[in-house]
N, C-alpha and C positions, 0 to 999 in steps of 0.2 A: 134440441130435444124432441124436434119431429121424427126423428130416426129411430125407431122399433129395437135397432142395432147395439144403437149409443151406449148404453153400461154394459154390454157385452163386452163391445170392446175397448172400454177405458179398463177393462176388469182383468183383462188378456193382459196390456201392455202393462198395466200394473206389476203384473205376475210376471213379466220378461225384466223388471229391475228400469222401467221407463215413466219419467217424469210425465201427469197427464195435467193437460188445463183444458179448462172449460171458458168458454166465451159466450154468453148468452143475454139476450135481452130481457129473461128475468118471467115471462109471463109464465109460464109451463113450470117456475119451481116447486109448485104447491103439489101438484099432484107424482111430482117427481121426485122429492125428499126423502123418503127410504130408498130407494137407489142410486143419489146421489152420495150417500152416505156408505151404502153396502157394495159400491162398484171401486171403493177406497181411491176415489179422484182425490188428486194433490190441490188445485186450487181451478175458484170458479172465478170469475170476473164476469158482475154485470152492467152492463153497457149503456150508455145513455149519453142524450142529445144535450136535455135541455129540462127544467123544474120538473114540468107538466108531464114526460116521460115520466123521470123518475117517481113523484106523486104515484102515481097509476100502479105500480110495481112494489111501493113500499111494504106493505103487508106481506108481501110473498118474499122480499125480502127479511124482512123484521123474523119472517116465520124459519125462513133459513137459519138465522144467526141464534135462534132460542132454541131448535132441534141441536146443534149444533153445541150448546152450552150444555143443553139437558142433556148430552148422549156424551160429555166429555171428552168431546173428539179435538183434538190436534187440524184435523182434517176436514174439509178441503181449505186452504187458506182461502180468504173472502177479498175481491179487489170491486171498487166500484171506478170503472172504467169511462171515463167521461171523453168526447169528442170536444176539441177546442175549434170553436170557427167565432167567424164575427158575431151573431146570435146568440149564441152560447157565454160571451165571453162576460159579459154582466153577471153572470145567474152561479156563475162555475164555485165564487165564492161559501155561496147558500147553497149547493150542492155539498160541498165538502161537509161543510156544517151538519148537515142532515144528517150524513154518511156516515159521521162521527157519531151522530145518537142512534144508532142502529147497530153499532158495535163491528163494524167491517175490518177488516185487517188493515187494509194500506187500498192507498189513491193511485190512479194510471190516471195521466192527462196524455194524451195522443192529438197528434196533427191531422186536421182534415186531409185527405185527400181525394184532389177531386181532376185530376189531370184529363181525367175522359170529357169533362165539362158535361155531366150528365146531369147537373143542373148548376146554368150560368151566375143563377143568382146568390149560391151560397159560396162565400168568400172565406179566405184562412184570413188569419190577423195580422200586424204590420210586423217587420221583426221588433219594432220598440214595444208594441205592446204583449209581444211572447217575451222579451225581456221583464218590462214589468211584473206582468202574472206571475212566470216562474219564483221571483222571488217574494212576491205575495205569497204563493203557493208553500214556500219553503218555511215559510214566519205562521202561516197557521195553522199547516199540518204540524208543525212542532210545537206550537204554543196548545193541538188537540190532543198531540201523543197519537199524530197516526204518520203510519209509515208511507213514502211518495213517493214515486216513481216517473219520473220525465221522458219525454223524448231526449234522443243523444243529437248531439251539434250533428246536421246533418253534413252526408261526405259521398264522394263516390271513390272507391266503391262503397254503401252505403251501409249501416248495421246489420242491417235485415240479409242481405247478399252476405257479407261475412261471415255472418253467425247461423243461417239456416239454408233448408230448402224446404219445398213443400212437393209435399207426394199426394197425388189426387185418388182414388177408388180404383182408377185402372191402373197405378203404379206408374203413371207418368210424370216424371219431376220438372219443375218448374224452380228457375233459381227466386222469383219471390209471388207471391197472392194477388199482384197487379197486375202480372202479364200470362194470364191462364191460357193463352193459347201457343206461347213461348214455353217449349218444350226442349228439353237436353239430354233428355234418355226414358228408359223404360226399368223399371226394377224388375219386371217379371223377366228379363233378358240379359242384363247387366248389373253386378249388385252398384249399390249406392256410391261405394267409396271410389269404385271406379268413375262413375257418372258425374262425379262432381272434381276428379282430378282428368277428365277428357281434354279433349282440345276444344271442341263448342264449350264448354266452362269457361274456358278462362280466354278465349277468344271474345265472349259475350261480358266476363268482368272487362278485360282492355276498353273496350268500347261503352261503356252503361253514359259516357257523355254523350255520344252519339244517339243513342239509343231514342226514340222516339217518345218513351214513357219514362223512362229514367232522366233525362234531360230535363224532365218536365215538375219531378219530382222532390217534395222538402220533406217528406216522411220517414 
């Protein structure tokens, strides 16, 4: 929401018939709330580590989901987007719980990733205990009436590479958000549909085991 830009262009893509989401850490809602709402975003998802985050944001949260009732809007759905790592994994339960009194749509649990080791000391969880969580997770978001959303059994080629690309400001595509300087075309020069049925496409799908980041990756 640092970007001057931002409901400009969620307001464009709207207008083109294109699904928009928001991914934010939540502090900038407050002063951002009439243009949240008049830029007709589909859905926001705010993000969070651990209790003490989220504490800090609840108000500007709380304040989203009340504007949201007062103005009778459908829109934007609400996801509270929580990071699963070894730290987090205690606390995730009472995150839910909170998330649930705040009136949010639905839960995202996501996998750490931390493949760059850009800090050693924050670890993902065992797969027994993402076993366990998840179906902890599944017994009381149903038992809250809120809707959940998991990570998929990770794979290569992976969800993320199947199902997207990402386009950066200069229109340079990247097949995922992890390898921003792995590059496979240019849209201001070749449109998309080309750029993703190329030969570096699917030379670089064959390979994602190989691949130095992918290899490395449970996301």
């Amino acid at each position: 929401m640092l970007n001057s830009e931002l409901f400009k262009m969620i307001n464009y893509a709207g207008s083109r018939g294109i699904i928009t989401e928001l991914t934010t850490n939540g502090t900038l809602i407050r002063e951002n709330i009439d243009q949240i709402f008049e830029s007709g975003l589909s859905e926001i998802a705010i993000g969070v580590y651990n209790r003490d985050v989220f504490l800090k944001i609840l108000p500007q949260v709380k304040k989203l989901i009340r504007a949201k009732r007062d103005r009778g809007s459908v829109r934007p759905k609400t996801y509270l987007d929580i990071t699963v790592y070894q730290k987090s994994l205690g606390q995730i339960p009472d995150l839910v719980c909170l998330a649930s009194k705040t009136g949010v749509d639905a839960i995202i649990l996501h996998r750490l990733f931390n493949v760059y080791g850009i800090d050693a000391h924050i670890q993902y969880i065992s797969n027994k205990e993402e076993h366990t969580l998840f179906a902890e997770m599944h017994r009381l978001t149903n038992e809250l009436g809120l809707e959940l959303h998991l990570p998929p059994r990770h794979s290569r080629p992976c969800y993320v590479v199947k199902h997207s690309v990402f386009v950066n400001a200069e229109g340079k595509v990247t097949p995922c958000c992890f390898l921003p300087e792995f590059y496979i075309g240019n849209t201001s020069n070749l449109p998309l549909h080309k750029i993703i049925r190329s030969r570096q496409y699917n030379t670089f799908i064959k390979g994602m085991k190989k691949n130095p980041v992918c290899s490395k990756c449970r996301w």
